[in-house]
C-alpha positions in Angstrom: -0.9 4.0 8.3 2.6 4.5 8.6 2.8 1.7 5.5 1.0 3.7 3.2 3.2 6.4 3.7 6.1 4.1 2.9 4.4 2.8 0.0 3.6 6.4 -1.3 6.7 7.3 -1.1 8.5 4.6 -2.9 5.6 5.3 -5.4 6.4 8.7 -5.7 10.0 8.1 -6.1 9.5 5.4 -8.5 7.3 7.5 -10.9 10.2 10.5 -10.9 12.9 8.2 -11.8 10.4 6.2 -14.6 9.8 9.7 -15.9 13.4 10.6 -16.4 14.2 7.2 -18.0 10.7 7.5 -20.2 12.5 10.9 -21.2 16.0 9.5 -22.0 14.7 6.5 -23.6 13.3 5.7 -27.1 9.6 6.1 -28.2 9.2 2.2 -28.0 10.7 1.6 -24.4 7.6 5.1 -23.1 5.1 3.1 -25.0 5.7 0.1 -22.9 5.6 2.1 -20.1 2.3 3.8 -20.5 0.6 1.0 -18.2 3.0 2.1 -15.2 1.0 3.8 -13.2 -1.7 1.8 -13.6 0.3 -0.9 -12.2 0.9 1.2 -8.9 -2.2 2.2 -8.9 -3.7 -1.4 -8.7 -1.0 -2.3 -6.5 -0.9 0.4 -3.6 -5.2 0.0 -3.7 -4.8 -3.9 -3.4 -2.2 -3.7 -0.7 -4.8 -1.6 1.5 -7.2 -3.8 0.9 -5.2 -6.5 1.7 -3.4 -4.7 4.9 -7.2 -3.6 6.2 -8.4 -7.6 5.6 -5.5 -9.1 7.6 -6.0 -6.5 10.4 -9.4 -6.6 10.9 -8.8 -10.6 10.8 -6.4 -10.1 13.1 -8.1 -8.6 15.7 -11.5 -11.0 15.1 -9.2 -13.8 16.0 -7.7 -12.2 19.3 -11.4 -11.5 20.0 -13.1 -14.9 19.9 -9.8 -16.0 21.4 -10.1 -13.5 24.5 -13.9 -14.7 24.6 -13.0 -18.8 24.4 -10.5 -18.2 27.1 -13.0 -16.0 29.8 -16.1 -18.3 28.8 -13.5 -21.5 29.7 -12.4 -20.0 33.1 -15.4 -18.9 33.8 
């Protein structure tokens, strides 16, 4: 949790300062950048999926692993 908060706030940060450069910059430099969000976007929603895959991995391997080692003292 506490790394999509991170990630939202570099996101957040990263979109004010693209939008002052976007502003200060020519029209073919805030063309280029029209696909920016997007990119975040993508990112942030493949970073979740990512985080949630490794976690829940995680915790399927500390659960057979638990199991193995109760079943083999048993």
């Amino acid at each position: 949790m506490m790394f999509l908060f991170v990630v939202g706030l570099i996101w957040i940060i990263f979109v004010n300062v693209t939008g002052v450069i976007v502003a200060d910059s020519v029209q073919s430099t805030a063309q280029a950048t029209d696909m920016t969000p997007f990119y975040w976007l993508v990112s942030i929603v493949g970073g979740s999926i990512i985080a949630t895959l490794v976690y829940v991995g995680w915790k399927k391997y500390r659960a057979e692993h638990k199991k193995q080692e109760k079943d083999h003292n048993s």
